[in-house]
N, C-alpha and C positions, 0 to 999 in steps of 0.2 A: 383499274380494279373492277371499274364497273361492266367494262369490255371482255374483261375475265368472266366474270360472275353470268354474263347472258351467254357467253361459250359455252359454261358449264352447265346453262338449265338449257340451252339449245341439241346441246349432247345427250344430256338424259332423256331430253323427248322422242331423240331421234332413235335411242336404245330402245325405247320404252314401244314404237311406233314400228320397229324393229320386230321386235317381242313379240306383239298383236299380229304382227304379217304373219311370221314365222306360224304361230297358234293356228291361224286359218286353215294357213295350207294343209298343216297335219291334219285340224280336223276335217278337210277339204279332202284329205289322202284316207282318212279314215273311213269316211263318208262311201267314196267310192268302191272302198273294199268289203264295205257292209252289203252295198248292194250287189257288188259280184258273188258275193257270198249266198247271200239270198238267193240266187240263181243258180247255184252249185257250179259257177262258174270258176273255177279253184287258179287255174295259173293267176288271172286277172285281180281277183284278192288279195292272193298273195304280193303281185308286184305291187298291189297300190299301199298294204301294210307295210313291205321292205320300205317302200317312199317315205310312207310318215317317222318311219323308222331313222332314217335319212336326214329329217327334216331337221331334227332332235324328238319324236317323239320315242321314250325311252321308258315309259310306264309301263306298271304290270299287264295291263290292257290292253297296249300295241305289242309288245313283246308274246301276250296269251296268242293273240290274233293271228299271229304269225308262226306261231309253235303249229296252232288248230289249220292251217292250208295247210305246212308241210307234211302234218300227217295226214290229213286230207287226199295229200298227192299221192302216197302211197301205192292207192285206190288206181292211180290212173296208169301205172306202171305194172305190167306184168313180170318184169326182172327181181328177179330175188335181190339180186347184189344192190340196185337202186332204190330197191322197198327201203333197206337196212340205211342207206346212207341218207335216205329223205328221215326215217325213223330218227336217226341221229339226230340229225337238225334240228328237229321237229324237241326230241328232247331238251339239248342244246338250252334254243331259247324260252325251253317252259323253267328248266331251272334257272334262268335270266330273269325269267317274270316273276318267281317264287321268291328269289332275291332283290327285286325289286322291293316288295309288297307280299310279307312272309302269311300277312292279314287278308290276304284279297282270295276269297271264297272258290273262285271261278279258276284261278291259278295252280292253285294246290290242286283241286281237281282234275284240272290237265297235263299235272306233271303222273299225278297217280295215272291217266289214263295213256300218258307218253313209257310209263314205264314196262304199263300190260301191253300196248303193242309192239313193241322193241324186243320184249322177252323172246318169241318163237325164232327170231336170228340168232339168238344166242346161244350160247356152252348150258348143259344142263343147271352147272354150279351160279352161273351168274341170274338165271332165269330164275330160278325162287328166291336168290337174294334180291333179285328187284319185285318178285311177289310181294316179298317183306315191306318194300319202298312201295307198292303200291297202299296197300293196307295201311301204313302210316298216312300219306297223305291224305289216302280219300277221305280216314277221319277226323282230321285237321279241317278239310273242306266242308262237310255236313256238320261239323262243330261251329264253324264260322257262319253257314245257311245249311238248316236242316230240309230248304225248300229246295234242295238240286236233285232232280228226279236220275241224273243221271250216276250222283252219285251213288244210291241205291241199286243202280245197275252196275257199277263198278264190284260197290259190294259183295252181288251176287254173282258177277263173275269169278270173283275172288274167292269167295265160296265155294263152287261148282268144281275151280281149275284143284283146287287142293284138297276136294274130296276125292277127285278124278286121278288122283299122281298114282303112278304104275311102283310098285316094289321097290326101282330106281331110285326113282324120284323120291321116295317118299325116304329112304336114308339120308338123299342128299340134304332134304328139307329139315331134320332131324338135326345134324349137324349147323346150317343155318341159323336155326330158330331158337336152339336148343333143345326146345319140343316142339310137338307137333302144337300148334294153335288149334283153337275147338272151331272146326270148318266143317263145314254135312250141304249136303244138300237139300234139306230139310231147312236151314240158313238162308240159301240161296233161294227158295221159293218162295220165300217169306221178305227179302232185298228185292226181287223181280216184281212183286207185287204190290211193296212200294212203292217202287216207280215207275207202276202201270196207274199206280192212284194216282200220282202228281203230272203225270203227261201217258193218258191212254189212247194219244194219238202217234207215238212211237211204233215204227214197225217191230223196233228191234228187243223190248222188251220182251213184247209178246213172243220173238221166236226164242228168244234165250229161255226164257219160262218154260216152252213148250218144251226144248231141250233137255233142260233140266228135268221136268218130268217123266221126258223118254228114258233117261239115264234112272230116274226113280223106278220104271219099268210100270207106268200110272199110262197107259196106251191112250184110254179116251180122253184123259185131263191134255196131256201133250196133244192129242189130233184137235183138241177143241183150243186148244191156245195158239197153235202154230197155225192153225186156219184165219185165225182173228189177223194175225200177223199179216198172214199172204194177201189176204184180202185190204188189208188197209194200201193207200197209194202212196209211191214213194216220194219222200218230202227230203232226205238226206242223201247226201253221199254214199254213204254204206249200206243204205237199203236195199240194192239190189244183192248185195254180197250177203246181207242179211238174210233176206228171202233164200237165196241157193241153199247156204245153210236148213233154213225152216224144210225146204222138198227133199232135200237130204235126209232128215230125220224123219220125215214123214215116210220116206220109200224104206224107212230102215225097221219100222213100226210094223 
């Protein structure tokens, strides 16, 4: 009996001992995709995220991580057809994360944000139904942390894209929505400048802002925003695509 009994607290230690490895490595796999990341080193993140992924790391967290590379990769692909299937992915596991942890701030954010890049692959009909999907979650997200600057930038995309819908668009939206939602661009400059307040070291605030304003037809507010923008150095993935856009509206001024 008693030879039983030390089996069985010998076993649970060895589970237990087990457990603590296991924990390491993930947060060892986690570790090392943070710092890829930090470097906008995107394939290298990604694979160290799949890892922890692997390991059993199955949290909203590793799951976010791994949605943010895939879309990330997008970036590094000039194939349409590969953009959409990395987009895919990239959705995939943000609604994995969202299921995870319907509470985790950062999640819901990135599904909203999986759903606005995904949209320009799509059929007109699906593209403003996931408008709708974006707009839900991002306020789910800023309800959970009203400190996500990015959220505010979602916002005001979201804004901009549905003051901007052509004749088309805007029956298809109509049917979607039932009604049109109250979007202006006057919305959107008001969301861009949220979250130029909580992180005005973003390239890409400022050139959405300046955007925004050119569509207002506000010439020197746009030249004086999107300058801020060019001028700042870039610190993300998408700032260089950011910027093209910003010379874009400037040569269009």
């Amino acid at each position: 009996m008693k030879a039983f009994a030390l089996q069985s607290v010998l076993a649970a230690l060895w589970l237990m001992t087990s457990a603590f490895a296991a924990d390491d490595s993930i947060a060892a796999a986690i570790a090392r995709g943070d710092a890829a990341d930090e470097q906008l080193k995107t394939p290298e993140a990604l694979a160290a995220y799949l890892e922890a992924e692997k390991l059993g790391g199955k949290s909203a967290e590793v799951l976010s991580k791994i949605s943010r590379e895939y879309s990330l990769s997008m970036v590094d692909t000039k194939s349409r057809d590969e953009q959409r299937k990395l987009g895919e992915k990239s959705l995939e596991y943000s609604q994995h994360a969202v299921a995870a942890d319907p509470n985790n701030a950062v999640s819901q954010l990135g599904l909203a944000i999986c759903y606005g890049r995904i949209a320009p692959y799509l059929d007109n009909k699906t593209k403003i139904a996931y408008s709708k999907l974006v707009k839900e979650h991002v306020d789910k997200a800023l309800k959970l942390d009203p400190s996500l600057d990015y959220g505010y930038h979602v916002l005001g995309a979201w804004n901009y894209e549905l003051a901007s819908l052509n004749p088309v668009l805007r029956v298809i939206a109509k049917l979607i929505y039932g009604d049109l939602p109250p979007a202006s661009y006057e919305d959107a400059v008001k969301n861009f400048k949220k979250a130029i307040e909580l992180a005005p070291q973003r390239v890409v605030h400022h050139i959405e802002l300046g955007r925004t304003y050119a569509a207002m037809g506000e010439k020197d507010l746009a030249r004086a925003e999107l300058n801020k923008g060019l001028a700042l150095p870039n610190r993300e993935k998408d700032d260089p695509g950011a910027k093209e856009r910003g010379r874009e509206a400037l040569r269009k001024l």
